[in-house]
N, C-alpha and C positions, 0 to 999 in steps of 0.2 A: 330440626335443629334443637338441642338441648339449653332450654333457658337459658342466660347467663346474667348475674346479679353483681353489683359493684356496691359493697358496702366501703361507706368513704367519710370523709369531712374535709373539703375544701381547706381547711390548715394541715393536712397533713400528708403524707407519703402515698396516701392516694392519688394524687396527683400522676405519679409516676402512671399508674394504672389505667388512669382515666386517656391520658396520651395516648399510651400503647393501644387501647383500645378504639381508640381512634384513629391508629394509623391502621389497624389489623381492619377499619371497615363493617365489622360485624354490629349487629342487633345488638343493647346491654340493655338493662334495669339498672337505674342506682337508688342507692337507698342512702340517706345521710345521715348518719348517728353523730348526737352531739358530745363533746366530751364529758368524763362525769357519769351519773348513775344510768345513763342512756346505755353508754358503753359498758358499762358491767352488768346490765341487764342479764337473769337468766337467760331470756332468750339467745342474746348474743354470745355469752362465754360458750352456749352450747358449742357455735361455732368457732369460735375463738378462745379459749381460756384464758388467753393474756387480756385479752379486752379491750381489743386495740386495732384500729386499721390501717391500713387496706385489708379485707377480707372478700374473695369470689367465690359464689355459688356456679357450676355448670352442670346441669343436672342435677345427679345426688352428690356431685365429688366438690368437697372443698378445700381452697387454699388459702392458705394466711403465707405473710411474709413475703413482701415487694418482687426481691429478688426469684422467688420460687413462682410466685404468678405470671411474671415479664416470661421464666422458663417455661414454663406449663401450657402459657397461651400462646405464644410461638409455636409450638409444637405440634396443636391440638388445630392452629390455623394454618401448617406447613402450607399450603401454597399462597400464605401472602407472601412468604419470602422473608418473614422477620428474625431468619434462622437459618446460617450455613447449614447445608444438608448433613446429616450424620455422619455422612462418609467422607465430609467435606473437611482435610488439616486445617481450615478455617474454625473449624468446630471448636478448636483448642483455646484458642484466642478469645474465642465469645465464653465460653465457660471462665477462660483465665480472668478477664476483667470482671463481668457480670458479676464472680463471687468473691474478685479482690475487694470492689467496690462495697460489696454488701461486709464483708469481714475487715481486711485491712484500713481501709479508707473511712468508714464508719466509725472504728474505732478510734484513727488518729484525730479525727475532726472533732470528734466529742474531748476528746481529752484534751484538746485545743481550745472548745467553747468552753470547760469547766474550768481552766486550769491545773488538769490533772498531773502529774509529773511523769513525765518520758524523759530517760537521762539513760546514760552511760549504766547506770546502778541496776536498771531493769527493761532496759528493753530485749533484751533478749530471750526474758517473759515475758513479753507482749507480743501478741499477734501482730502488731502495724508497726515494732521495732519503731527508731527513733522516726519523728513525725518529719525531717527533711526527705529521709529515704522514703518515708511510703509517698510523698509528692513528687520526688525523680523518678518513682519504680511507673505511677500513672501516665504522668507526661512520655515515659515510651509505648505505652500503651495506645499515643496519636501520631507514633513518629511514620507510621506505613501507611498513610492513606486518609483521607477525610473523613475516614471510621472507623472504628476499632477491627474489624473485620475488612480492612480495605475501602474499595470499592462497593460493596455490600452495606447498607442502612439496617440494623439489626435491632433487636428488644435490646442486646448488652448499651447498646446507644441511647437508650430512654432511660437506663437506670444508671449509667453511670452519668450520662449529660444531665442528668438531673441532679447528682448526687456535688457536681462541681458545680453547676448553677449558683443551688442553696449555698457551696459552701463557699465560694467567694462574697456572697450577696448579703451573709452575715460571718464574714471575714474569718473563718476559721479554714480558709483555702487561698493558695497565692494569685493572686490575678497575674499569672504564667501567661504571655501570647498566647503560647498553645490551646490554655486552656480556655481563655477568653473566646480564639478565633473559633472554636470547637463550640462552644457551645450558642456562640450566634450563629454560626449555619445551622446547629440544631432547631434553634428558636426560632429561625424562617420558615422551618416546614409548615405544610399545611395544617397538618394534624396537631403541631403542638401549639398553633395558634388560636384553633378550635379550641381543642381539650383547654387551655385557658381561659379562652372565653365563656366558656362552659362552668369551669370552678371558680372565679373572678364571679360571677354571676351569683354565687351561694353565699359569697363571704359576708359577716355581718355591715350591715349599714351602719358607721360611723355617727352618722346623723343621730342614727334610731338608741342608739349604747347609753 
């Protein structure tokens, strides 16, 4: 089996990774870079040039960018199941949200936590269009089943239940039912109560600051 490496920091989008990794079962390393000259380190930008985590090593091949790792490592662990089959019209669905989330929804929520202006004037230049529509376009995104794929528990479920977690929890997302009841059955699972207790465990001590 080809090593695999979790370069992370417990505040950040690693998180996402550390789950999925934990729900796929498999053997990891992690390695935790703190933010700041750690993360700009020659060494790291080798890997990263943005300087920034989540980043995975497996073997020699690396991946940067939540979304594209959640893809990669589903794929590369096809029979945990964390991924309608190719040939599976399921398959649509998990790509559709997985890279709504990481583009559309990303976008609307930051420009929510900034202040940024989404109006009638430009959103037809944005990617995540006015911030009500890309919060109606997700919410169907849970209307078929207790997953985005149905009846199937997929990676598109670790990145986007994650991604409405963070974003009700520092209010740049509506505490929708939908989305609320969606992301406590996520939070039930096994694996993401691990993978928590696992980054909960890194965070700095309060005490010690």
């Amino acid at each position: 089996m080809k090593p695999l490496t979790l370069y992370t920091n417990p505040q950040s989008r690693g998180r996402i990774i550390r789950w999925l990794l934990e729900e796929l079962n498999v053997a990891y390393e992690v390695k935790v870079l703190q933010y700041g000259p750690e993360m700009k380190s020659a060494e790291f930008l080798a890997l990263n040039p943005m300087g920034k985590v989540p980043v995975i090593t497996h073997g020699d091949v690396v991946v940067t960018e939540a979304a594209a790792i959640c893809a990669y490592l589903a794929d590369q662990f096809a029979d945990k199941q964390l991924a309608p089959a190719p040939n599976s019209p399921k398959r649509a669905n998990y790509y559709r949200w997985l890279f709504f989330a990481a583009g559309p929804l990303e976008m609307a929520t930051t420009a929510k936590a900034y202040n940024w202006r989404l109006d009638a004037d430009n959103a037809a230049a944005a990617g995540c269009g006015l911030y009500q529509d890309t919060l109606n376009a997700l919410e169907t995104a849970l209307t078929n089943g207790p997953y985005i794929c149905g009846e199937q528990f997929t990676a598109a479920d670790v990145y986007v239940g994650s991604h409405i977690e963070w974003g009700m929890m520092f209010d740049t997302l509506e505490k929708r039912p939908a989305f609320t009841e969606y992301v406590q059955r996520l939070q039930a699972r096994e694996a993401a109560i691990k993978a928590n207790q696992l980054d909960d465990a890194l965070l700095p001590d309060p005490a010690k600051a």
